[in-house]
N, C-alpha and C positions, 0 to 999 in steps of 0.2 A: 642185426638189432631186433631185437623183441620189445613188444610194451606189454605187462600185465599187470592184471589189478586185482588185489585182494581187499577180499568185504572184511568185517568188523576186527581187529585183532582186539584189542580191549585188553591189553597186557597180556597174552597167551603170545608170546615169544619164541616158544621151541616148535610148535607148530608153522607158526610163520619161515623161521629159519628152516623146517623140514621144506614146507615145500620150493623154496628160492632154490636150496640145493638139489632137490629132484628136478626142477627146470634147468639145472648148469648155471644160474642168473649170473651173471656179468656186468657188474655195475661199473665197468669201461663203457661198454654199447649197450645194456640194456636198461631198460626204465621202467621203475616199480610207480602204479598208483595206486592210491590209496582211497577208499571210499570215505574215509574219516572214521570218530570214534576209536583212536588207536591206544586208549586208555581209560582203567575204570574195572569194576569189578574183576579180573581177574591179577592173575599172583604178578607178572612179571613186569609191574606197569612204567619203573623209572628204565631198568634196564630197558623196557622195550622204546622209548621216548630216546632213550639215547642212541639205540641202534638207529632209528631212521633221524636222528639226527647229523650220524655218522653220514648217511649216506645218501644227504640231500641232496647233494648234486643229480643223484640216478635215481631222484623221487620228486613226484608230483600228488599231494594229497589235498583233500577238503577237508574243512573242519565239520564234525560232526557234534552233536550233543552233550556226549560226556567230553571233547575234548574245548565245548566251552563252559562247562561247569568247573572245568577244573582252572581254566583261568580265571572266572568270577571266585570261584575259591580262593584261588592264590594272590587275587586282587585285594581280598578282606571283607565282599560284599556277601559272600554266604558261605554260612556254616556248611562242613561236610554232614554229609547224611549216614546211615551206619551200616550200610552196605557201600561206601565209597572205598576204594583202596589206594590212596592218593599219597597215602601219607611220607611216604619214601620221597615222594617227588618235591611234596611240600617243603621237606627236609633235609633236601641234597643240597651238596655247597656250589652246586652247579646250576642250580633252579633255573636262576634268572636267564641265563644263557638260551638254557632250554624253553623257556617259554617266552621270552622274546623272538624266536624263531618259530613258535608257533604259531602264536597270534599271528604273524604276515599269511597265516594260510588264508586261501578262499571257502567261499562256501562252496563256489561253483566252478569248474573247469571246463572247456570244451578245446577237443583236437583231435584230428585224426578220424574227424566224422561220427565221433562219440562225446557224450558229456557224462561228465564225474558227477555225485552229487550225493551226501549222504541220504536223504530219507527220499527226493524225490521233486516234481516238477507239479504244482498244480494245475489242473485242466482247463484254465482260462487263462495262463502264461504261453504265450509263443517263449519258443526258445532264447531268442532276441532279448525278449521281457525277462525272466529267470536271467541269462547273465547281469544284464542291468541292474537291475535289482538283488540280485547277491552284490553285486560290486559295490553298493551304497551303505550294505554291513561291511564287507571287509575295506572299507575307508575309513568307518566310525572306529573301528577297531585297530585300528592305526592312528591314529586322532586322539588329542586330548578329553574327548567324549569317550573314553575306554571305558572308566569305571562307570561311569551314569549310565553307558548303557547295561552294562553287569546289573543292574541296581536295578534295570528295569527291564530287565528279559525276559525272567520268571514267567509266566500266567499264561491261561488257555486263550484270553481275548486280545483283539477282536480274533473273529473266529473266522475274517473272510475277508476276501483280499477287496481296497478300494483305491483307487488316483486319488482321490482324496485326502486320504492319514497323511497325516505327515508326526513328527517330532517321533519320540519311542515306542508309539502305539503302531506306526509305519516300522520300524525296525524289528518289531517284536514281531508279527505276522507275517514279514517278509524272513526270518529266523526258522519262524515254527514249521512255514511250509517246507524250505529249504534242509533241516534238522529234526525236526521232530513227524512231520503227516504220517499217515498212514491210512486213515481214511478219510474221507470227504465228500459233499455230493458232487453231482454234476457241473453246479456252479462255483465249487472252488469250496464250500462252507465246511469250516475241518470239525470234525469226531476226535480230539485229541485224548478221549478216557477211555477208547477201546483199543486195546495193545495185540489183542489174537490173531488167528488166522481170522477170523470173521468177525462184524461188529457185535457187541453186548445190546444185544434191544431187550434186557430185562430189565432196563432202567429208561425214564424218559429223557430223549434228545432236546437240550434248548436249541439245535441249531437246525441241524437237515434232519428228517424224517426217514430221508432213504439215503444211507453212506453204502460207497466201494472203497474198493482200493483207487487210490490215485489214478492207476495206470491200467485201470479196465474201461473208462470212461471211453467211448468210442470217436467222440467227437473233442476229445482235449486236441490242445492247438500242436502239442508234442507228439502227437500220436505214429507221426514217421520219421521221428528223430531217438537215434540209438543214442538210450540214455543207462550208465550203468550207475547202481544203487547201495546202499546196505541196509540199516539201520531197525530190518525187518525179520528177526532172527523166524516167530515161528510160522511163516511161510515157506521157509527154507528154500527158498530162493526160485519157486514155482510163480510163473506169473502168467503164463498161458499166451505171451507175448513175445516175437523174436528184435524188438525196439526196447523192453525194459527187461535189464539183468540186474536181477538179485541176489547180491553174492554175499548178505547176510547170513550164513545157515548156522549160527547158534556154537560155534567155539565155547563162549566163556560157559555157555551152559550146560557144557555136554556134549553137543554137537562135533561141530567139523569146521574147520575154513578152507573156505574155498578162492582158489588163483587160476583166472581167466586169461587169457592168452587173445588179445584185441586183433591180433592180426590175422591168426586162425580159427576164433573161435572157440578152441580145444579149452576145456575147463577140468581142473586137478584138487583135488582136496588133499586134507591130513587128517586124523583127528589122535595125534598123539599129543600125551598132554606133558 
């Protein structure tokens, strides 16, 4: 039995399929995870929803950004945007099926001495903390608070995590860090308008002054907990770290995806399109 995990598919389907069959995958005894985001800008996005719908049994995923844009979409609380490529899914006689089964994803997973997670852990969560606290989104998302939260996802604020939030303003930040971060300071306070490899300081920060990445922070409470990532395409999956993998490396864009092998280490890409 193998476990591996691939970063962002985003509808790029014949890639993914490349590399399960370069591994031999066996989904009798082996187990695909999934970093989330498994839908959204790229071509193949209802067939690709259907494939790992096929084969949930021998799959473990998190839900990532675009794959809850695409259920606040298909909820009716927001318009698609015009780079979405949803529209297939929006419009298969099978929708419901499929995205009933998606919503029950987590945002968070941990086993086997690794944790799943699409964008990342902020630096003032113990690991303990991040499961908890995903698990309080994927309750509400099973809950008749489904659409309200859709309704109230959206936005950069707050920008930092407190015990205090409570109602959707708790949900929301506890979301962003989980799905969307990529930068922050030291104390957790997120950069969510810088997407590069490095922050944009040609514009002024309302929040931190001095943003890293999540998982350069030396003193985050995760710092010796193997956490594996995506969400990060142009880092391409460099993080100067052997506790955080980033198995982003930019498929839909041109890139390559890549499949990690949790029990060896051994990491494989594609990048046929």
């Amino acid at each position: 039995m193998s476990t591996y995990v691939v970063g962002d598919i985003q509808g790029c389907l014949k890639p993914l399929k490349c590399l399960l069959k370069e591994v031999d995958f066996n989904p009798e005894k082996d187990v695909l995870w999934s970093a989330g985001d498994i839908v959204n800008r790229g071509p193949k996005c209802l067939k690709t929803l259907r494939f790992l719908y096929r084969m949930r049994k021998s799959l473990v995923m998190v839900l990532g950004n675009h794959d809850l844009h695409l259920l606040a979409v298909a909820a009716g609380v927001r318009t698609p945007s015009r780079s979405d490529t949803l529209d297939k899914i929006l419009k298969a006689p099978d929708r419901d099926k499929l995205l009933k089964w998606l919503v029950k994803q987590p945002l968070i997973h941990h086993e086997h001495d690794h944790t799943l997670v699409h964008a990342g852990i902020p630096p003032q969560w113990s690991l303990k903390d991040a499961l908890r606290y995903g698990n309080e989104v994927h309750q509400v998302l099973n809950s008749p608070q489904c659409v309200d939260f859709f309704k109230h996802m959206y936005g950069n604020e707050p920008a930092v995590w407190s015990e205090d939030l409570r109602g959707m303003e708790r949900l929301r930040v506890i979301t962003n860090y989980l799905t969307r971060m990529r930068f922050c300071d030291k104390h957790g306070v997120l950069d969510l308008e810088s997407k590069g490899a490095t922050p944009n300081t040609n514009r002024p920060l309302q929040g931190p002054k001095t943003v890293s990445p999540w998982f350069s922070h030396p003193k985050r409470k995760t710092a010796k907990d193997r956490i594996v990532f995506g969400h990060w395409a142009s880092i391409q999956g460099h993080t100067n770290s052997l506790n955080a993998i980033g198995l982003d490396t930019g498929c839909v864009w041109g890139g390559y995806m890549s499949l990690y092998n949790l029990e060896t280490g051994q990491l494989r890409s594609c990048d046929c399109k």
